[in-house]
C-alpha positions in Angstrom: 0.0 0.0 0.0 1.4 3.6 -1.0 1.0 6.0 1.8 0.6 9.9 0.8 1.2 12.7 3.9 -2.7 12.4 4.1 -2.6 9.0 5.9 1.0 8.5 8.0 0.0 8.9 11.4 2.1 8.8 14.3 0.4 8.1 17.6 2.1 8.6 20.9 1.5 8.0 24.4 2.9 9.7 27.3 4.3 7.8 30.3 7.3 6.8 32.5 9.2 4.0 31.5 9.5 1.0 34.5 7.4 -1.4 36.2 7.3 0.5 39.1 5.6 3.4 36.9 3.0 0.8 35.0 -0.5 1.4 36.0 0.5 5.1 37.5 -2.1 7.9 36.7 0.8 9.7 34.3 1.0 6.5 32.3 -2.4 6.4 30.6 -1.1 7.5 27.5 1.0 4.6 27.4 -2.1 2.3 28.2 -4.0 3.8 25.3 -1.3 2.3 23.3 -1.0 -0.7 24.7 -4.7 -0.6 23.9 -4.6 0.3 20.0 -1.4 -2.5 19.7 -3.8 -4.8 20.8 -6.8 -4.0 18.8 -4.5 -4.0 15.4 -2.5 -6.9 16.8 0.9 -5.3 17.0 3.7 -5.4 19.3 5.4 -2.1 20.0 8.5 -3.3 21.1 11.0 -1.6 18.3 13.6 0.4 19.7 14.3 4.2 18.0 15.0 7.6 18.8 14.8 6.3 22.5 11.3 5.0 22.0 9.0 2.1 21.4 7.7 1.6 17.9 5.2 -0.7 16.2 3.9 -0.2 12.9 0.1 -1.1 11.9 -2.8 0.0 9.5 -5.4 1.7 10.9 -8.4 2.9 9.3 -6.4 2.4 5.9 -3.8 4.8 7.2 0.0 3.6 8.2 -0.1 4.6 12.2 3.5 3.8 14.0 2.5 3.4 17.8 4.9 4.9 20.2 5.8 4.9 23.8 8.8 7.1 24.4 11.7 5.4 27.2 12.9 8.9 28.0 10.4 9.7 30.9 7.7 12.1 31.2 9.5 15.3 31.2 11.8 14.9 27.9 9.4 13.1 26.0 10.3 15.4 23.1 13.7 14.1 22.5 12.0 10.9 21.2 9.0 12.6 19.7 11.9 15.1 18.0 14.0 12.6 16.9 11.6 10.7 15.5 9.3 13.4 13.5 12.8 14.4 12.1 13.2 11.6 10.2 12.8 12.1 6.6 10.3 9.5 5.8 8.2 10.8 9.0 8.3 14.6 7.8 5.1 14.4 6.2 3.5 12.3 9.5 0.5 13.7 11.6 1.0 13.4 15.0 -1.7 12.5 17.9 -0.3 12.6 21.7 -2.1 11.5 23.7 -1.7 12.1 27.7 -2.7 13.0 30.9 -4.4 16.2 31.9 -4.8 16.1 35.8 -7.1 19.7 35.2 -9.8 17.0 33.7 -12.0 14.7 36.0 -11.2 11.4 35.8 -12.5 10.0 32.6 -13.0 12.9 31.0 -11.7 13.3 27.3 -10.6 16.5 25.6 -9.6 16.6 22.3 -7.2 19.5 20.3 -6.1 20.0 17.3 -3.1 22.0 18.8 -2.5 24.3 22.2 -0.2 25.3 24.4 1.4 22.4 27.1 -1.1 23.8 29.6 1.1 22.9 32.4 1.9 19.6 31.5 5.9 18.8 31.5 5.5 15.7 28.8 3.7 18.5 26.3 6.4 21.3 27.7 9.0 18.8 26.0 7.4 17.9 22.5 6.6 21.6 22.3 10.6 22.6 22.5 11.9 20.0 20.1 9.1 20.2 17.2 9.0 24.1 17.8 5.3 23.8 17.1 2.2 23.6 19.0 0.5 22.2 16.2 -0.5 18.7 16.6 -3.1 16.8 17.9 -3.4 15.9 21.3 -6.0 13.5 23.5 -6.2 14.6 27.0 -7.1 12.1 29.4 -8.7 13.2 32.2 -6.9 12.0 36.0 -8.1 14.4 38.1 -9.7 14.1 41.6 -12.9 14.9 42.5 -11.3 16.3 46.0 -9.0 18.7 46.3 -5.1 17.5 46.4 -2.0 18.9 48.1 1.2 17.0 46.3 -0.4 16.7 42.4 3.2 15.5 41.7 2.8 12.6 43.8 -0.8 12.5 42.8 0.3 11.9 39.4 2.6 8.6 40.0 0.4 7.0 42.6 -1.3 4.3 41.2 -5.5 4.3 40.0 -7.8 4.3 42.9 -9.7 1.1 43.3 -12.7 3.2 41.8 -10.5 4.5 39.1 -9.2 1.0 38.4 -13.2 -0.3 38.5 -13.6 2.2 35.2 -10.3 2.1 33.4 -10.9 -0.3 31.0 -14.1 2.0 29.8 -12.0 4.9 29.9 -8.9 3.5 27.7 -11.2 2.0 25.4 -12.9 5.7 24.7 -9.8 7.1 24.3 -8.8 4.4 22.0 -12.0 5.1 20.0 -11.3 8.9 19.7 -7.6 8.2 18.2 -9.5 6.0 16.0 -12.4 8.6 14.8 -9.4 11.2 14.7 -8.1 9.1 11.8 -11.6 8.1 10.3 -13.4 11.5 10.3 -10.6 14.0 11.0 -10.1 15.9 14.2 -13.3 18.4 13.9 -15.9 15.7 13.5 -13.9 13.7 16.6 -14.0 17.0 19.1 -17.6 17.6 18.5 -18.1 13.5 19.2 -15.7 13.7 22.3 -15.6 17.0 23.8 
């Protein structure tokens, strides 16, 4: 299959690399790809640019899944190095992430913004020197107020939380899928 600019997507989630990081609130982008690897029946497990890749077809489109090794906070050296590659120049990227400023299942799709805070966004921001790419924010956020959101952050899903993951990946996994099928304005209006 030829691919044209129009349908090369690269989809990443945001995390922490290490068991001890796995089912962590900041790692739900990484769970949204473990998700969409296992719904196209790929394994991302390809190392490059500091990163995990696996390649797949979705929606008729080449889509390389990636979870970046680097940790949170300099997720744009992977994202960078990667997106600089000249047969990735012509990609559209989707990040999708965390948003702690969302309620806990909440989704919010962009079609580009500002890092709004979040370090992981901070990063891709400074090494594409854009803010124009797609992004799915996953909501984390507490529905009681929180003194340490850092720590907040890297503590594992509550036992309520964990009780509606699954639903909660799997929407997510939908919108990165509807992104690709209908565009990003006919996905926001479905998600947002």
């Amino acid at each position: 299959m030829t691919t044209t600019a129009e349908n090369r997507w690269l989809i990443v989630g945001l995390g922490n690399p290490g068991p001890e990081y796995e089912f962590t609130r900041h790692n739900i982008g990484f769970l949204v790809i473990d998700s969409i690897s296992e719904l196209y029946h790929v394994a991302v497990k390809r190392s490059e640019c500091r990163a995990l890749v696996g390649k797949t077809v979705i929606e008729g489109a080449e889509a390389e899944l990636v979870k970046p090794q680097t940790y949170m906070n300099l997720s744009g050296e992977a994202v960078g190095c990667l997106m600089g590659k000249p047969e990735r120049l012509d990609s559209k990227l989707i990040v999708v992430v965390d948003d702690f400023a969302l309620r806990f299942g909440t989704l919010r799709l962009r079609s580009k913004g500002s890092h709004g805070g979040h370090n992981g966004l901070r990063s891709i921001i400074a090494h594409l020197k854009t803010e124009d790419f797609i992004r799915v924010r996953v909501g984390i956020g507490p529905d009681h107020p929180i003194s340490d959101p850092a720590r907040f952050v890297l503590d594992r899903f509550s036992q309520v939380e964990r009780a509606a993951l699954n639903e909660v990946i799997d929407n997510a996994t939908a919108a990165v899928t509807d992104i690709m099928r209908f565009g990003i304005e006919k996905a926001m209006a479905k998600w947002n």
